[in-house]
C-alpha positions in Angstrom: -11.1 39.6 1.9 -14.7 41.6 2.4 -14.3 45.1 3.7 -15.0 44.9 7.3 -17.4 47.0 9.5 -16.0 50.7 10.4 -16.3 49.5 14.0 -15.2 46.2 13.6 -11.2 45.0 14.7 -8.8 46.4 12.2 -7.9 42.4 10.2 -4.2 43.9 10.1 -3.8 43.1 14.2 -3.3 46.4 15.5 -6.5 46.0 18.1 -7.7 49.5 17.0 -11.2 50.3 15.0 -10.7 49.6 11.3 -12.2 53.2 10.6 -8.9 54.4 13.3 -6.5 52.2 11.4 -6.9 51.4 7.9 -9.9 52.4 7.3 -8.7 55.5 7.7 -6.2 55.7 4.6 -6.9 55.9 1.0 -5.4 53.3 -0.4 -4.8 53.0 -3.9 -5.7 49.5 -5.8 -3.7 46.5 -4.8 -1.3 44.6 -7.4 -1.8 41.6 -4.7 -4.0 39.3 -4.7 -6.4 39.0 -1.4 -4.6 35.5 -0.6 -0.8 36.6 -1.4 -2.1 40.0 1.1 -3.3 38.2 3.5 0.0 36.1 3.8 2.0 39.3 4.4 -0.7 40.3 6.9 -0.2 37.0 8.9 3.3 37.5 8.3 3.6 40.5 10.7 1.0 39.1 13.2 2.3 38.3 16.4 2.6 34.5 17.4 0.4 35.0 20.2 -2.3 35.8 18.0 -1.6 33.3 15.4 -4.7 30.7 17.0 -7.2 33.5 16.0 -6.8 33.3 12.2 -8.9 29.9 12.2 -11.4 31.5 13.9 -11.9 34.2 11.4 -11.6 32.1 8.6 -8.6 31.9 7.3 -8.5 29.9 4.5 -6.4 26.3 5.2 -4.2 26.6 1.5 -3.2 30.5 2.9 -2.1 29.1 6.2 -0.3 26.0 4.6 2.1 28.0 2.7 3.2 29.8 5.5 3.7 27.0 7.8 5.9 25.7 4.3 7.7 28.7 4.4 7.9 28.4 8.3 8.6 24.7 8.3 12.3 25.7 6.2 12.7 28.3 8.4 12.9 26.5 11.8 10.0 28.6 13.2 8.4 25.0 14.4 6.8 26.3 17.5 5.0 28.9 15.6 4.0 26.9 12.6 2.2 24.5 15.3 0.4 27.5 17.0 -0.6 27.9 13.5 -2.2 25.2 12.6 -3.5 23.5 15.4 -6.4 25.5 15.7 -7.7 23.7 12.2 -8.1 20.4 14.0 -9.8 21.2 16.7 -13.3 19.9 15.8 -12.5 16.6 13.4 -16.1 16.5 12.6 -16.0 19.9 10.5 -12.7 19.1 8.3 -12.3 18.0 5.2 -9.5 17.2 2.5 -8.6 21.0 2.0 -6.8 20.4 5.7 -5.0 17.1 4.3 -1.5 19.0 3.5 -1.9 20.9 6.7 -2.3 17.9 9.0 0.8 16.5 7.1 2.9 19.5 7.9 1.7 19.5 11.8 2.5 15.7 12.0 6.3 16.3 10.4 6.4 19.7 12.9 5.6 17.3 15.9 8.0 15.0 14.8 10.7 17.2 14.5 9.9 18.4 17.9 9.8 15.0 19.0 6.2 15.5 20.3 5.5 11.7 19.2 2.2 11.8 21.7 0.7 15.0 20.1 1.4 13.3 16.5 -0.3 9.9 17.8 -3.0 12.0 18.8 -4.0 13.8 15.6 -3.3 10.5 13.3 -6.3 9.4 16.0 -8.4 12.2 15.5 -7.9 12.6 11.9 -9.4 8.8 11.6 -12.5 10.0 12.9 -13.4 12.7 10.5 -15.7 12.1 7.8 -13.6 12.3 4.7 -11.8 9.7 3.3 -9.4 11.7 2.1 -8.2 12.6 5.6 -9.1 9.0 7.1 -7.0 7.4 4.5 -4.0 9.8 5.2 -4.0 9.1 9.2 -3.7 5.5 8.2 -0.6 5.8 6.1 0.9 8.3 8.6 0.1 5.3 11.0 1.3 2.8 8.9 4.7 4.8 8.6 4.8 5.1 12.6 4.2 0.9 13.1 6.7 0.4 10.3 9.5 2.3 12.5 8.4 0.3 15.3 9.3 -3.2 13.3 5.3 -4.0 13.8 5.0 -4.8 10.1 1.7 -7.1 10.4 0.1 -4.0 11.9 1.8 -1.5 9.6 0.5 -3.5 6.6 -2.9 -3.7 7.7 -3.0 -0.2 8.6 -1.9 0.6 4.8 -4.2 -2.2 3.4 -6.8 0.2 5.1 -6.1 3.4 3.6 -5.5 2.0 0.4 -9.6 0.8 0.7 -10.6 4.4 1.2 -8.8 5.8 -1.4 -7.4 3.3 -3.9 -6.1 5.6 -6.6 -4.3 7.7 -4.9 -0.5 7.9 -5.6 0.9 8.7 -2.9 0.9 5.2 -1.9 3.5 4.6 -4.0 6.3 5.7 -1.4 5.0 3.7 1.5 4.3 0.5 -0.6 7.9 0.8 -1.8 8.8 2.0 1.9 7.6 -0.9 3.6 9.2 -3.6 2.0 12.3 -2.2 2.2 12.5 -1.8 5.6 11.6 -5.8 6.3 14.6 -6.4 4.0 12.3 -7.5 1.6 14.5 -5.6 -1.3 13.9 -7.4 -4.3 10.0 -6.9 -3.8 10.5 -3.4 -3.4 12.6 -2.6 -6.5 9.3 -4.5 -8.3 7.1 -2.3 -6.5 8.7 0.7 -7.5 8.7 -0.6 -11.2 5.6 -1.7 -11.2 4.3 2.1 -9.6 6.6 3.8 -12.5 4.6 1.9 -15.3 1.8 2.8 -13.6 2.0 6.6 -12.9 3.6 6.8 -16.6 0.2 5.0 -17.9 -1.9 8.0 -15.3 0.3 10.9 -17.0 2.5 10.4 -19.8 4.7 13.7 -19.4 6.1 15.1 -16.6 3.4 15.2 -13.6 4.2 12.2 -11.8 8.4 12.0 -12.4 9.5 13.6 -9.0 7.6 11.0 -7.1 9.0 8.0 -9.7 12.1 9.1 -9.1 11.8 9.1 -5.4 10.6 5.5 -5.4 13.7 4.4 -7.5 15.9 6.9 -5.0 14.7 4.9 -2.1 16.5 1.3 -3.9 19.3 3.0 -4.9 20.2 4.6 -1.9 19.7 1.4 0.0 22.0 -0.7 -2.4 24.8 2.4 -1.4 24.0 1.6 2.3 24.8 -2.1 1.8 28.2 -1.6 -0.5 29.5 1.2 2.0 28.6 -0.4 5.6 31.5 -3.2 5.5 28.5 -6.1 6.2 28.5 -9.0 3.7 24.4 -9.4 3.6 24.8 -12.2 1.3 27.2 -14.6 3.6 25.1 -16.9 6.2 21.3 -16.9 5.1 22.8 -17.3 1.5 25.2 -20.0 2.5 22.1 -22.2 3.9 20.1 -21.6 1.1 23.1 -22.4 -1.6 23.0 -25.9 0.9 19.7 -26.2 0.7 19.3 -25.4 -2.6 22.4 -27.9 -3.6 21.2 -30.7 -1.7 17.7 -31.1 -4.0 18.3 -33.7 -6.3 19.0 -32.4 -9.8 17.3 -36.1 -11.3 14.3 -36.9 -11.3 11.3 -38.9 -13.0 9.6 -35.9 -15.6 5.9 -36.1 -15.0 2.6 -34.1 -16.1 1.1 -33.1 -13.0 -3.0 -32.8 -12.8 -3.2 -30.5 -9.7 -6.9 -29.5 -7.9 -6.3 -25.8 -6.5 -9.0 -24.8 -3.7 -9.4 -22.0 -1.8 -9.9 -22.9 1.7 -11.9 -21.5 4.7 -14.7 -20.4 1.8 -17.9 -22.7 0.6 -19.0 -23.2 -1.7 -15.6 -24.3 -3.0 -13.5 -21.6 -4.9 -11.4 -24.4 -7.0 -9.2 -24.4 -10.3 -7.6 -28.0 -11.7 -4.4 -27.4 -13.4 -2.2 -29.7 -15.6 1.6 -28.5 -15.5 4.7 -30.4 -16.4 7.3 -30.8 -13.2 10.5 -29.3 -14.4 8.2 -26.0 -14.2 9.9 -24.0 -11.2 7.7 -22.9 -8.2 8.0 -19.6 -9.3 6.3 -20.5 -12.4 3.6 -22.4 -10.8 2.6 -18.9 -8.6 1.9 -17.0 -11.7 0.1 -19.8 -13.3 -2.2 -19.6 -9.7 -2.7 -15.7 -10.2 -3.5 -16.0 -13.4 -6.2 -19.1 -13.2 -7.2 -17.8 -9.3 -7.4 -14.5 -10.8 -4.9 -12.5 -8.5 -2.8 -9.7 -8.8 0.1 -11.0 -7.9 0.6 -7.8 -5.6 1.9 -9.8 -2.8 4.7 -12.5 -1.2 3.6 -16.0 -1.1 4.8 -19.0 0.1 4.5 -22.9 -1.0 4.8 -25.6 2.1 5.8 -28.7 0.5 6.7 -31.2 3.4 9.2 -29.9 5.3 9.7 -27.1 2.4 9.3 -23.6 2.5 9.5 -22.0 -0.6 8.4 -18.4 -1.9 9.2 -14.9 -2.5 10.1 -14.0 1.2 13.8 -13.9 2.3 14.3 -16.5 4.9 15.8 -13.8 7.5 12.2 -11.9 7.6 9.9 -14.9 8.1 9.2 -16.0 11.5 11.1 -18.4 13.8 14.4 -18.1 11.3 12.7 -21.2 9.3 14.6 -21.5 5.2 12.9 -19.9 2.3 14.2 -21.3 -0.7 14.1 -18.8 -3.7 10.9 -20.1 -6.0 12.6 -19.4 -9.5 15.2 -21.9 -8.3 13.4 -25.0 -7.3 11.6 -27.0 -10.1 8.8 -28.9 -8.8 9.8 -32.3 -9.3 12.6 -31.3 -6.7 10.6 -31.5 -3.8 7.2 -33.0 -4.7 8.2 -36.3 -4.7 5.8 -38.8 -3.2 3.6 -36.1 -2.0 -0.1 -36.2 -2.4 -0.3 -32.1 -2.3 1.4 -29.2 -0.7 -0.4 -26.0 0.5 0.5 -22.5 -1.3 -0.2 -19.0 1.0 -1.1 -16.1 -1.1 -0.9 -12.0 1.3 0.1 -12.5 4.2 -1.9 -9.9 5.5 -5.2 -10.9 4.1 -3.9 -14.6 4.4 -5.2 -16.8 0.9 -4.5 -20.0 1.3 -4.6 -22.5 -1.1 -4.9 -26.4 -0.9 -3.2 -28.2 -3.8 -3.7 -31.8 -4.4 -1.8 -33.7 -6.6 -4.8 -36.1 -8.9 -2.6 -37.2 -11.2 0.7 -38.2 -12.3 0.7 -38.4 -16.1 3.4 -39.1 -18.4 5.9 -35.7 -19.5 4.3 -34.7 -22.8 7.4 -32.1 -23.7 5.8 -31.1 -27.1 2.6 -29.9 -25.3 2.3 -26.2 -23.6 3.4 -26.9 -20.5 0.4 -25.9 -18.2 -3.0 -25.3 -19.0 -6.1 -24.8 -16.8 -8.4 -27.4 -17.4 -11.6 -26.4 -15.2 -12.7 -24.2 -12.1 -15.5 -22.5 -10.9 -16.5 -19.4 -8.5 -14.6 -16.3 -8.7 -12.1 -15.5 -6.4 -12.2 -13.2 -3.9 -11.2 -9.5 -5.0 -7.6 -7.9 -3.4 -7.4 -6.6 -0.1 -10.5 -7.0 0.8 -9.7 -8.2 3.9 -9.2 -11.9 4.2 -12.4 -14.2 4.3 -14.3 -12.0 6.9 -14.2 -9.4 4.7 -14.6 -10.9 2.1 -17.6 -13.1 4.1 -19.0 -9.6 4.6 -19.1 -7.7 1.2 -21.0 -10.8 0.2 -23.7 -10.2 3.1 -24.1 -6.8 2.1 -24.7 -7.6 -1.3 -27.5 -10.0 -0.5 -28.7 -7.1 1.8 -28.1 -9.2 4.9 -26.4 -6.3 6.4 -26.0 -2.6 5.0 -22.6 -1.1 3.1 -24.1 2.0 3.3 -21.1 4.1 5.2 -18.5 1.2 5.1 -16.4 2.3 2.5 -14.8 -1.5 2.3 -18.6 -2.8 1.9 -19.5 -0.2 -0.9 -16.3 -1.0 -2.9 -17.1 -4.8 -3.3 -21.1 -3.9 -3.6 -20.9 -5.4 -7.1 -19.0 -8.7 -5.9 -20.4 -11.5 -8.2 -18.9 -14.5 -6.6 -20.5 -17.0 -9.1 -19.1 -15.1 -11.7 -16.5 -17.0 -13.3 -16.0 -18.0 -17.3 -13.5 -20.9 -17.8 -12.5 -19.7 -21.1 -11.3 -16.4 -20.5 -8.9 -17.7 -18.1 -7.6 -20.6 -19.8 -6.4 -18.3 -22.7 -4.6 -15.7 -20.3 -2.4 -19.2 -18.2 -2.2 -20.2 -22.4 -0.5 -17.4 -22.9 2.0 -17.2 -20.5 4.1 -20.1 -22.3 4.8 -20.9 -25.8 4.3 -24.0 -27.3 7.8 -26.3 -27.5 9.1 -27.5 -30.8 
């Protein structure tokens, strides 16, 4: 802290001249350093004088450990006195404020002050950061989430993970999500698929607090289900061991040619695939991703006739309609006579695919059992948006309109939708099955 003027206000809040006060003493050299000082000065301060320390500069990391220390405390009321003042002007903060606008928004929540929490996740969405934007987004997607608005709570998400898509603390809400729209099994692969991740990031021990919250969030949702008395597996699993039983286990083995498109796009983003039909649905999604070049970071969802089968438990998709498990149905269960079936890739972003059946060859059992025979155009990148997006990041690469500012725009600037090379993807669907025999 720089010495202040002799006449200037004493900084240790007495309201006398700092050449009455402590300017007055000799004081020998400090052991502390200016920030740990300065803690112990705001310590002391009354709390009616708390909203001046913005004002004269306190610095935000200073201010957040004592509204951490506060926050344990209980001293709520004064830890938002505290650090209100640094939101004041949204146009002048930046990511050194992120940790203290997370601390105000758990205060206010804990106070129950839901509209003054609404209010900052607002405000902190128009400051110029991303850091900051990207963080009022989650917060928001957290608030939707305990709302049950999961279309907007995903979207809201989808949104800060744009602005800032390496950041790891969306690990907890991507595995938080899922798990409260029942959607369990998803988020135990979420959580696996963040550990291998954060491992890959940092190897040692950086990252294993937060891994082991992710897995904490499973586990102590499985201990809910085995202590609450309910039976979760006994009337949605009954209809779908019907369902499932009533498919008919015989049926005529054939080689299926199948024409994958993309629709809503032109020109046509396509693939043709030849897979054998005792391949299970499941098996026919990762084929898509891999030939579509997806992610697979999402549910999906076949519609074969009357059909629904996917990734998506049948009690969290709209109107109560049966999901049939997609490892459990082979293809030749339900294709039957039908000329093609339509496969829904994100809900949020909402792919959807048109699959025509060309052909029906004869079984050839000592062949691989897919392959990707032809394609062209590459698909659109994740969450970009759905097709307007996606219509839009190719606009602003042929300089139709600018990306400059849109952080969504400036991600996807190097979007080469013509860029596709068959080879390269017909050795990664090759790989994903040996050879039989």
């Amino acid at each position: 802290m720089p010495r202040p003027e002799r006449n200037a206000p004493c900084p240790c809040g007495s309201g006398r001249k700092y050449k009455q006060c402590c300017g007055a003493v000799d004081t020998p050299p400090l052991d502390l350093a200016p920030d740990d000082m300065l803690m112990r000065v705001i310590e002391q301060l009354p709390s009616d004088r708390l909203e001046e320390l913005v004002v004269r500069g306190a610095p935000p990391p200073v201010l957040c450990k004592i509204a951490e220390r506060w926050f344990g405390e209980g001293r709520h009321d004064e830890l938002v006195r505290l650090l209100e003042p640094l939101f004041a002007d949204p146009a002048r903060l930046d990511g050194l404020v992120a940790q203290a606008a997370s601390l105000l928004m758990n205060t206010y929540a804990h106070l129950e002050r839901t509209g003054d929490r609404d209010a900052l996740i607002e405000r902190l969405k128009t400051t110029p950061g991303r850091e900051l934007r990207s963080l009022a987004l989650q917060r928001e997607a957290s608030v939707l989430a305990d709302r049950d608005e999961f279309p907007a709570a995903w979207r809201a998400f989808r949104e800060a993970q744009r602005l800032d898509p390496q950041d790891p603390t969306f690990a907890h809400l991507e595995v938080l999500l899922p798990m409260a729209e029942g959607r369990k099994e998803e988020a135990r692969s979420r959580a696996n698929i963040w550990a291998a991740d954060l491992l890959a990031r940092s190897p040692g021990e950086e990252y294993l607090p937060l891994i082991e919250a992710l897995h904490a969030i499973v586990e102590d949702e499985d201990e809910d289900e085995d202590d609450d008395g309910i039976d979760w597996d006994s009337e949605h699993s009954a209809e779908v061991n019907a369902a499932l039983a009533a498919l008919p286990s015989d049926y005529p083995a054939r080689r299926l040619v199948l024409h994958v498109a993309l629709e809503g796009i032109e020109p046509l983003i396509w693939r043709r695939l030849e897979v054998e039909n005792w391949l299970t649905f499941n098996d026919l999604n990762t084929m898509i991703q891999a030939a579509m070049g997806w992610e697979d970071a999402h549910l999906h969802e076949f519609s074969v006739g009357d059909y629904r089968i996917g990734n998506a438990p049948d009690f969290d998709t709209p109107f109560d309609e049966l999901v049939l498990p997609g490892e459990e149905v082979e293809l030749g269960q339900v294709i039957g006579r039908h000329k093609g079936f339509r496969y829904l890739y994100d809900f949020g972003d909402g792919w959807l695919h048109r699959i025509t059946i060309e052909k029906r060859l004869p079984s050839a059992p000592q062949r691989v059992p897919a392959v990707l025979i032809d394609g062209a155009r590459a698909c659109p990148p994740e969450d970009c948006g759905g097709i307007p997006g996606y219509q839009r990041s190719l606009a602003a690469r042929r300089g139709e309109i600018a990306a400059e500012g849109d952080e969504t725009l400036e991600a996807y600037a190097d979007l080469g939708p013509e860029d596709f090379a068959l080879a390269p993807y017909q050795r990664i669907v090759a790989s994903l099955f040996e050879p039989i025999g």
